[in-house]
VEXDREN-2710 file (C-alpha; in Angstrom, 1 decimal):
% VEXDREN-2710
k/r/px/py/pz
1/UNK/2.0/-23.4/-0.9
2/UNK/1.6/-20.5/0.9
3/UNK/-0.2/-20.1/4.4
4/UNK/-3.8/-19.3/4.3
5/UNK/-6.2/-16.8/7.1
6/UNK/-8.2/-19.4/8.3
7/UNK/-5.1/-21.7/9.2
8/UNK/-3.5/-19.0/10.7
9/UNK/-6.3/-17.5/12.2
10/UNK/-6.2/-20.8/14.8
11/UNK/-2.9/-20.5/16.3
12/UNK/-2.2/-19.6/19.9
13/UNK/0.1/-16.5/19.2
14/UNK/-2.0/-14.5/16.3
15/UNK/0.3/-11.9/14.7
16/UNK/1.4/-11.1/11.5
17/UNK/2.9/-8.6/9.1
18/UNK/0.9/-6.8/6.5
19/UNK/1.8/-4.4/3.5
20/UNK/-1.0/-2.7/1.1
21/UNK/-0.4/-3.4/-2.7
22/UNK/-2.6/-1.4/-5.2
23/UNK/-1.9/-1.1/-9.2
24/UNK/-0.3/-3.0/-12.3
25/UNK/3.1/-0.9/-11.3
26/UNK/6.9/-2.1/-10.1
27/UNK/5.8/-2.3/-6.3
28/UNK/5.7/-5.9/-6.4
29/UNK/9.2/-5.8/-6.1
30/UNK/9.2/-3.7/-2.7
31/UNK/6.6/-6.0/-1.5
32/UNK/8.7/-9.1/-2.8
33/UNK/12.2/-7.7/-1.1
34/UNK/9.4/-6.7/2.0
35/UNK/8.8/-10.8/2.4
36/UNK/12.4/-11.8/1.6
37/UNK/13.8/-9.2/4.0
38/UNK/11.5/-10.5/6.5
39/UNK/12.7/-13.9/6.3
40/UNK/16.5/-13.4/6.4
41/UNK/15.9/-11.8/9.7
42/UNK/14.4/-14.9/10.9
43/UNK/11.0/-13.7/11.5
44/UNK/8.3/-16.3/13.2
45/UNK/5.0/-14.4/11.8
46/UNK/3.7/-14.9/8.3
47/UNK/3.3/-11.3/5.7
48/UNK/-0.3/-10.3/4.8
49/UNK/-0.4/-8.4/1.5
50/UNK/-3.6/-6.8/1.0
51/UNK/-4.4/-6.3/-2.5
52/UNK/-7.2/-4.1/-4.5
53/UNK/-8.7/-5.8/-7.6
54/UNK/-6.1/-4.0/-9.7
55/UNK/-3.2/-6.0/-8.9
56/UNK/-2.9/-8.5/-11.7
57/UNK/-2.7/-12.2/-11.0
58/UNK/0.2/-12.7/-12.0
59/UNK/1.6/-10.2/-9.3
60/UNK/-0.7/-12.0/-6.4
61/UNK/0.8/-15.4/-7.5
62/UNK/4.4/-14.3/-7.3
63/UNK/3.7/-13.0/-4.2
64/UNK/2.0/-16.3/-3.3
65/UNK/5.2/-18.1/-4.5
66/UNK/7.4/-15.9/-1.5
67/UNK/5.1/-16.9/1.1
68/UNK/3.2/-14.1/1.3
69/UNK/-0.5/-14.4/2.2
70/UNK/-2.8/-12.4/-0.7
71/UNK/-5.9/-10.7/1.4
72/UNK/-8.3/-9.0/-1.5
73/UNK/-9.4/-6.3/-0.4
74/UNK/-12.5/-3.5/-1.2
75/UNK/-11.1/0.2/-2.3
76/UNK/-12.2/3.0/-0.2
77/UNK/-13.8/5.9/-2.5
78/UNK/-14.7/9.1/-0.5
79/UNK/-16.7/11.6/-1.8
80/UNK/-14.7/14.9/-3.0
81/UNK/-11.4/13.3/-2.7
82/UNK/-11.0/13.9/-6.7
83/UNK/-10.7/17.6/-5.4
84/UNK/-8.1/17.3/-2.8
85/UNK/-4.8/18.9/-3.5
86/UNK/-3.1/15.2/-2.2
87/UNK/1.1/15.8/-1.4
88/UNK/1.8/13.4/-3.8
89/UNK/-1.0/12.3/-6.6
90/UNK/-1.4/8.4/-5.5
91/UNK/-1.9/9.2/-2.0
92/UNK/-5.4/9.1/-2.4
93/UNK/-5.5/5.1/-2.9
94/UNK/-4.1/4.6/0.4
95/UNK/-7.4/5.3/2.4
96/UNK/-7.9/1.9/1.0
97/UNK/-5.2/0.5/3.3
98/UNK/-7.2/1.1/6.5
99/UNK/-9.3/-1.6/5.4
100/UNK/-6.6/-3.8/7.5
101/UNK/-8.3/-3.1/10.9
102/UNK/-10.5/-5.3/9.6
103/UNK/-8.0/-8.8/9.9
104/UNK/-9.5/-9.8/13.7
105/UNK/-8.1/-13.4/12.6
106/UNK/-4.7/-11.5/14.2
107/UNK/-4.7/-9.8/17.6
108/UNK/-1.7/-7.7/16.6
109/UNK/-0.2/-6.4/13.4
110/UNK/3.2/-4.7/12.2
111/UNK/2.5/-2.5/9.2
112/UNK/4.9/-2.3/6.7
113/UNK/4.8/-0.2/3.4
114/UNK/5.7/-2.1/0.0
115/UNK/8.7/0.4/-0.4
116/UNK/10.0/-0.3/3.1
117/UNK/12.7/-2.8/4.1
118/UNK/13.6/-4.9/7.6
119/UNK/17.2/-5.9/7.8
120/UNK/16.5/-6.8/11.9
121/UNK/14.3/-9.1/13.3
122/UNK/11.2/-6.9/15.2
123/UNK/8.6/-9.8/16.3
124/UNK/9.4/-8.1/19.8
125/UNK/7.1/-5.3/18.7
126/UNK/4.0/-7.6/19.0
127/UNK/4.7/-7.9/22.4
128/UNK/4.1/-4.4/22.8
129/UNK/1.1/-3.2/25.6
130/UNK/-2.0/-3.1/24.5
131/UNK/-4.2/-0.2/23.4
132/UNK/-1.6/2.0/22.2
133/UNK/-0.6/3.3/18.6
134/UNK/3.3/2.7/17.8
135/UNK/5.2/4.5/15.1
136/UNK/7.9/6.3/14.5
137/UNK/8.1/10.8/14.1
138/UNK/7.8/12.0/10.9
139/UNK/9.8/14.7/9.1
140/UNK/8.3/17.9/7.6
141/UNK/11.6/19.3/5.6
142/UNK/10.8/17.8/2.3
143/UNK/9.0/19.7/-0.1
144/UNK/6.4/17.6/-0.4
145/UNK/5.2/19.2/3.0
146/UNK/5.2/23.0/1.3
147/UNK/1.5/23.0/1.7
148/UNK/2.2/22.7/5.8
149/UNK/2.1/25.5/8.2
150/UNK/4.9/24.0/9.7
151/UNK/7.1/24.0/6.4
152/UNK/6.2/27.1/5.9
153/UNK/7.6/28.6/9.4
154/UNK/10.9/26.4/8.4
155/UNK/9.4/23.9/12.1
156/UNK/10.2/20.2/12.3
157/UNK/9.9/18.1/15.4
158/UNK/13.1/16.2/14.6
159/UNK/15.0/19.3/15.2
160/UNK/12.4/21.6/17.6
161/UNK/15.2/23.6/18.9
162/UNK/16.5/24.7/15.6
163/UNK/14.0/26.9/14.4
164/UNK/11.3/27.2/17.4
165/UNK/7.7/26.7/16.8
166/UNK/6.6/31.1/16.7
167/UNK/4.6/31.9/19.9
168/UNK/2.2/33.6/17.9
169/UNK/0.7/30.6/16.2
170/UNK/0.2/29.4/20.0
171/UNK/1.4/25.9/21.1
172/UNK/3.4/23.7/18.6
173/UNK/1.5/20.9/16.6
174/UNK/1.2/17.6/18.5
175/UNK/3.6/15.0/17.3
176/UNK/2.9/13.5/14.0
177/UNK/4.1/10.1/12.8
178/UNK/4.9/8.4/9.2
179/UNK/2.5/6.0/8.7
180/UNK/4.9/3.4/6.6
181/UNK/5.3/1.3/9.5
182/UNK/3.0/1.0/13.0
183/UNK/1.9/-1.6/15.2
184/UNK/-1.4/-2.0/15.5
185/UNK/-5.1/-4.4/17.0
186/UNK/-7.8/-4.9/14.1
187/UNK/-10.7/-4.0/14.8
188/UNK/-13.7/-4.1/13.0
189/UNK/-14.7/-1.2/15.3
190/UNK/-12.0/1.0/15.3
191/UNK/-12.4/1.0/11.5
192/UNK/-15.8/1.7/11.6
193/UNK/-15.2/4.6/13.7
194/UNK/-12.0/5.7/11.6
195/UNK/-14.6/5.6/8.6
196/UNK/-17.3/7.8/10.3
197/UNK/-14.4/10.5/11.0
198/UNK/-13.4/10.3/7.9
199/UNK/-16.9/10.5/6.5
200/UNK/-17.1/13.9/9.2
201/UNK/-13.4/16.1/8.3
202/UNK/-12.5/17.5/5.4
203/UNK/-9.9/14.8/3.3
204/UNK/-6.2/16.3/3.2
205/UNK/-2.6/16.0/1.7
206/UNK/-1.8/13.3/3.5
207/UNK/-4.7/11.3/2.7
208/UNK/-4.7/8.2/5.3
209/UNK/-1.6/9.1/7.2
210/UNK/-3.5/12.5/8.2
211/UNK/-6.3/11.0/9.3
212/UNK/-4.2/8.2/11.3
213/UNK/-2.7/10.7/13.2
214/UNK/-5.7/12.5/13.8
215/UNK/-7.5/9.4/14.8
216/UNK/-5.0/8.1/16.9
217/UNK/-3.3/11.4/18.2
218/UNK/-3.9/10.4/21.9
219/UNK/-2.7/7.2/22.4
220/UNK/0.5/7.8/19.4
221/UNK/3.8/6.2/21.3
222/UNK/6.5/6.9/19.6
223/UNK/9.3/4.7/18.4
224/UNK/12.8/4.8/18.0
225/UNK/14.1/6.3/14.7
226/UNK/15.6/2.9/13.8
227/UNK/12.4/1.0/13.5
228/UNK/11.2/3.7/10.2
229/UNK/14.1/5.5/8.8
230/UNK/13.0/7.5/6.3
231/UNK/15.2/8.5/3.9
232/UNK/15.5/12.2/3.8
233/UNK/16.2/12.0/7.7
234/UNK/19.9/11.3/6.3
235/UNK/20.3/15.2/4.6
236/UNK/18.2/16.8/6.7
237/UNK/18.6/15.6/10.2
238/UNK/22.0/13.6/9.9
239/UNK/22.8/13.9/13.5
240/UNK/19.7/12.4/14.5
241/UNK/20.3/9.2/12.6
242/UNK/21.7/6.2/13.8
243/UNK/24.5/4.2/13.1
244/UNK/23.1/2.7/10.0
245/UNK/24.1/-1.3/10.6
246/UNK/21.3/-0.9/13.8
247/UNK/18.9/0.4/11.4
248/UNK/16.1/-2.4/11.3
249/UNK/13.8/-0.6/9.2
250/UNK/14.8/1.6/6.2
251/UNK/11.7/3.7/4.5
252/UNK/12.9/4.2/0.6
253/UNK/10.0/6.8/0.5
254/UNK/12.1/10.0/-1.0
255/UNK/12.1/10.9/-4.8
256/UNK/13.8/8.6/-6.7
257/UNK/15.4/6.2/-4.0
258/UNK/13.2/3.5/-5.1
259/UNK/16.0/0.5/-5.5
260/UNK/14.5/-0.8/-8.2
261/UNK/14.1/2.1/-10.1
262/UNK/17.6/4.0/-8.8
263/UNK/19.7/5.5/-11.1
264/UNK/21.3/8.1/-8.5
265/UNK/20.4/11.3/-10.6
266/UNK/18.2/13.1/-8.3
267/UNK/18.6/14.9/-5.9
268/UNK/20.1/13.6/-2.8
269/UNK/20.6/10.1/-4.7
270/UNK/24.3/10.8/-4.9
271/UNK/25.3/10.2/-0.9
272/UNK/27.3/7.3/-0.3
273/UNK/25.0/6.6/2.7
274/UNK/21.7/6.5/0.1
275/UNK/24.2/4.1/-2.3
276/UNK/25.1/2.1/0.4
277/UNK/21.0/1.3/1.9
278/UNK/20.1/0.5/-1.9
279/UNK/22.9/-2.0/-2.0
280/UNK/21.8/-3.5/1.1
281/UNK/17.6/-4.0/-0.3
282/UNK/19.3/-5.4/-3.4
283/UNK/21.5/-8.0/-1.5
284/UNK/18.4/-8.7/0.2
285/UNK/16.1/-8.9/-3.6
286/UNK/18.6/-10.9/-4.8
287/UNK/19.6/-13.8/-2.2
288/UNK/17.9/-16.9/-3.8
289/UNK/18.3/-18.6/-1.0
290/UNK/16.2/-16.3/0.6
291/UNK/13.6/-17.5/-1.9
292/UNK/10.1/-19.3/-0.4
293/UNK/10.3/-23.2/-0.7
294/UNK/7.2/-23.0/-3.3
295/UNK/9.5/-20.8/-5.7
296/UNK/13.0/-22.5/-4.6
297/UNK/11.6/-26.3/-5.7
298/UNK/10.1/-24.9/-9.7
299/UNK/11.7/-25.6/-12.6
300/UNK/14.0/-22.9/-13.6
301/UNK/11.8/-22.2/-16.5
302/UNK/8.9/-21.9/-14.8
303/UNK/10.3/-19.5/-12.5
304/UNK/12.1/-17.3/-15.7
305/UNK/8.7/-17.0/-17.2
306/UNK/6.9/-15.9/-14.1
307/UNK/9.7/-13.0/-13.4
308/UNK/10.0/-11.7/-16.2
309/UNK/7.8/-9.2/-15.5
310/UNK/8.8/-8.7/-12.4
311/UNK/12.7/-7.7/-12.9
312/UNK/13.6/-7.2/-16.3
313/UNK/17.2/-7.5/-17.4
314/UNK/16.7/-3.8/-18.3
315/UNK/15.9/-2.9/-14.4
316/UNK/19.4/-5.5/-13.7
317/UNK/21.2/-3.1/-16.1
318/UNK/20.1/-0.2/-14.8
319/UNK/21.6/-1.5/-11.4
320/UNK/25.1/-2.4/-12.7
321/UNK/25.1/1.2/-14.3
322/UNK/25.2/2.4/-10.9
323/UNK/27.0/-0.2/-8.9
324/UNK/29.1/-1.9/-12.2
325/UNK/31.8/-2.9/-9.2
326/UNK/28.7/-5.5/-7.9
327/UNK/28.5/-7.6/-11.3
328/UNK/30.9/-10.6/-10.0
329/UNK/29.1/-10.6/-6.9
330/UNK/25.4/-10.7/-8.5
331/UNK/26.8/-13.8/-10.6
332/UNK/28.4/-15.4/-7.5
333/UNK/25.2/-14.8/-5.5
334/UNK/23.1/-17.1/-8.1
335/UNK/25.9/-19.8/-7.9
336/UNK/27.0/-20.3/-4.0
337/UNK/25.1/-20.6/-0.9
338/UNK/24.6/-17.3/0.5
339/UNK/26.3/-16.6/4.0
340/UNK/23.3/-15.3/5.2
341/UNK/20.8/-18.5/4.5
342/UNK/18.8/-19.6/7.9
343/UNK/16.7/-22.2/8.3
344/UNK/13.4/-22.1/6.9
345/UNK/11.8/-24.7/9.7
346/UNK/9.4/-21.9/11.4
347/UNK/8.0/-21.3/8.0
348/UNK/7.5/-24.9/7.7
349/UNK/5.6/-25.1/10.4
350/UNK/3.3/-22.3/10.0
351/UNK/1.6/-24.0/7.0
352/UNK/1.5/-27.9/7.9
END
């Protein structure tokens, strides 16, 4: 059985991961890699997933069955935002996701997105000071910033030098951050007062990551590249990205990286570096061993019937289209103990 708020909410160290999950759709799968990635790097705090009422049962009780902990949550319709010109058309659900200010049973909070990925441990980030917003520099060179003054005059922060910011738009635009992974303090107050700024400004094409910046523009420290790499940092900005085995966060947020939709037709999809990332979220998806105790001990029918939504053997063919050289491995990875299996004691501990 999974942890619960309330007995959580009691121990001396109160911190915790959370993702938002809206929809019937295939993001269960990030958010089911999100928790298993999260405990093969040995992490000590639980995973939050808050949920709108759309999310099926069945979805909430798989994620149950990895540990998670299912927080329902209200959706967050503003007026006039069926008239917003959004970057992308589902951006407008995620206002909803600032409802997790509102989880003051934790003192601090690592965000994660459903389509994000943690291959090191980062419970170091709850340590952080205080009173700050941490998150790592966005990119503007996808097209999906066109509507951007800053696309438009060819300016990204990741590369300032490149093409300078033109004097005569006077100074450059403060630093803006992706808002797929931050550390964060709930606060029933800060949300209010997010709310009434949102209630007062004009919505966006950014929706909630827009106003996040806005809202927290003073008191944004940014983090290293490695703790959010988004995707098309690896075309655009290549210099600027790591070494990708110190990557501990990897962002799958361009068009059609998605692993569990990849086919490697699009654009961009064809780099061995983007091949080699969605290798590494599906050794992650697929370690059984990296399974929660609650699914581990069910009967292997039980387990078939309540997947079977969740990855299809179409979505496994799909995979081996793209990787065929992996199918020995997939088998052997069902059959053997994984290298990579850790003790599950802190996990244990958090729900006796």
């Amino acid at each position: 059985m999974a942890p619960s708020l309330s007995s959580l909410a009691s121990r001396p160290k109160r911190c915790a991961y959370v993702s938002f999950l809206a929809g019937d759709g295939d993001y269960v799968k990030g958010a089911v890699a999100l928790a298993k990635s999260l405990r093969r790097v040995r992490s000590a705090y639980p995973l939050v997933v808050a949920v709108l009422n759309d999310v099926p049962e069945d979805h909430c009780q798989l994620l149950r069955l990895h540990g998670c902990i299912v927080h329902p949550i209200e959706k967050i319709q503003l007026a006039g935002s069926d008239r917003v010109r959004y970057a992308a058309a589902h951006y407008v659900i995620n206002y909803s996701k600032l409802r997790i200010w509102l989880l003051e049973e934790f003192e601090k909070m690592v965000y994660l997105d459903a389509d994000v990925a943690v291959y090191d441990n980062l419970d170091h980030l709850m340590d952080l000071p205080n009173g700050r917003f941490y998150a790592v520099p966005d990119c503007f060179c996808e097209r999906t910033w066109s509507h951007s003054l800053r696309y438009k005059v060819k300016y990204c922060q990741q590369c300032p030098d490149r093409t300078p910011w033109p004097q005569h738009l006077g100074p450059p635009p403060p630093k803006y951050f992706n808002a797929g992974m931050f550390v964060f303090e709930p606060s029933k107050l800060i949300f209010n007062q997010m709310m009434s700024a949102l209630l007062a400004t004009p919505l966006t094409p950014f929706a909630e990551q827009d106003s996040l910046n806005a809202f927290f523009n003073e008191v944004f420290s940014p983090l290293p590249l490695n703790y959010n790499l988004i995707l098309p940092m690896l075309w655009w900005h290549p210099e600027n990205v790591p070494e990708l085995e110190t990557v501990k966060v990897v962002h799958y947020c361009a068009p059609g990286s998605k692993p569990w939709r990849f086919t490697g037709k699009e654009e961009h999809m064809d780099m061995d570096a983007v091949r080699r990332l969605v290798e590494k979220w599906w050794n992650v998806y697929e370690d059984k061993p990296m399974d929660y105790p609650a699914l581990s001990n069910m009967s292997g029918g039980h387990v078939q019937q309540l997947l079977s939504a969740h990855l299809t053997h179409g979505i496994a063919l799909s995979f081996l289209s793209v990787f065929p050289y992996r199918e020995v491995e997939l088998t052997d990875r069902w059959s053997k103990p994984s290298q990579h299996m850790t003790p599950l004691l802190h996990y244990s501990l958090l729900i006796q």
